[in-house]
C-alpha positions as CSV (number, residue, x, y, z in Angstrom):
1,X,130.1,57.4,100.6
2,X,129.6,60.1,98.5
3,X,131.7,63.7,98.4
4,X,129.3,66.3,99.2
5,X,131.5,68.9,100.9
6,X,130.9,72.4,99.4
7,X,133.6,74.1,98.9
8,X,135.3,77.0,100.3
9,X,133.6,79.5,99.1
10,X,129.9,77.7,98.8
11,X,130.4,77.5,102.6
12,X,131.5,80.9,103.1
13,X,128.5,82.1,101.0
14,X,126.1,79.7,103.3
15,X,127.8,81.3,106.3
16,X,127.2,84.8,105.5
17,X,123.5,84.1,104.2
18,X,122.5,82.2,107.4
19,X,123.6,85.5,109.5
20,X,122.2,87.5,107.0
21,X,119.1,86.0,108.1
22,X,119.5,86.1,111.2
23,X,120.3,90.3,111.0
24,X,117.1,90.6,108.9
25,X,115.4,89.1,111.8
26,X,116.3,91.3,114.2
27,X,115.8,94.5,111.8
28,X,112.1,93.2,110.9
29,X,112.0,92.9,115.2
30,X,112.8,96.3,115.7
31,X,110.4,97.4,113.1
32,X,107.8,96.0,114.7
33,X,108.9,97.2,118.0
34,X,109.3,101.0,116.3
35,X,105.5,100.8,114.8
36,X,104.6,100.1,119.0
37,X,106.8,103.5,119.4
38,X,104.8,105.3,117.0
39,X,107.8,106.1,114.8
40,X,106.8,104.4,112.3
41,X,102.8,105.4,111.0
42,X,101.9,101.6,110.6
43,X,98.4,99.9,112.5
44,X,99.5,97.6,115.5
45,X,98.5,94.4,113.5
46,X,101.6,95.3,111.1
47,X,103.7,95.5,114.6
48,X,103.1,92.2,115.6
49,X,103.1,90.5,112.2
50,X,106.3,91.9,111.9
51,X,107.6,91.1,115.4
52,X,106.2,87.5,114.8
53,X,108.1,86.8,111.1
54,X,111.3,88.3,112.5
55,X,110.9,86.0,115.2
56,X,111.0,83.5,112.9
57,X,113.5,84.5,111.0
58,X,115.9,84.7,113.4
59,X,115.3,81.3,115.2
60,X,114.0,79.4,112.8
61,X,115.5,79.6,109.3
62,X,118.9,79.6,110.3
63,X,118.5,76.1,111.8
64,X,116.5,74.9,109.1
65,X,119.0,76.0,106.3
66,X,122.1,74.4,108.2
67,X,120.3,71.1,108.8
68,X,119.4,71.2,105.3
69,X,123.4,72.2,104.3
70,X,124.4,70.3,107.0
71,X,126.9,67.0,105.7
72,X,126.6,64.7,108.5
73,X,125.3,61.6,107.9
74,X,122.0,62.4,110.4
75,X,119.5,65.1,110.0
């Protein structure tokens, strides 16, 4: 068995970055949905594009950087 445990502050770092993500997400969402609005002067491809990656940024890169942080034995 090997001692991978970050420490305090390495997981206090990974903590805040993961809902940093997640926050980024939702911003990119409500971009795309303000580009829909007309408020922001963007074509309607950039609106889902951007709907679409913050999507993904909120679901999906969160889960993928805590499996890959993640120090139980199965992943």
């Amino acid at each position: 068995m090997h001692d991978d445990t970050p420490t305090d502050a390495e997981a206090r770092n990974r903590f805040m970055l993961i809902n940093a993500m997640r926050i980024a997400g939702v911003v990119m969402i409500l971009a795309g949905i303000a580009v829909f609005n007309e408020a922001l002067p963007l074509p309607d491809w950039a609106g889902w594009v951007l709907i679409v990656l913050g999507m993904v940024e909120t679901f999906v890169t969160p889960t993928l950087l805590s499996r890959m942080w993640s120090t139980n034995e199965k992943r």
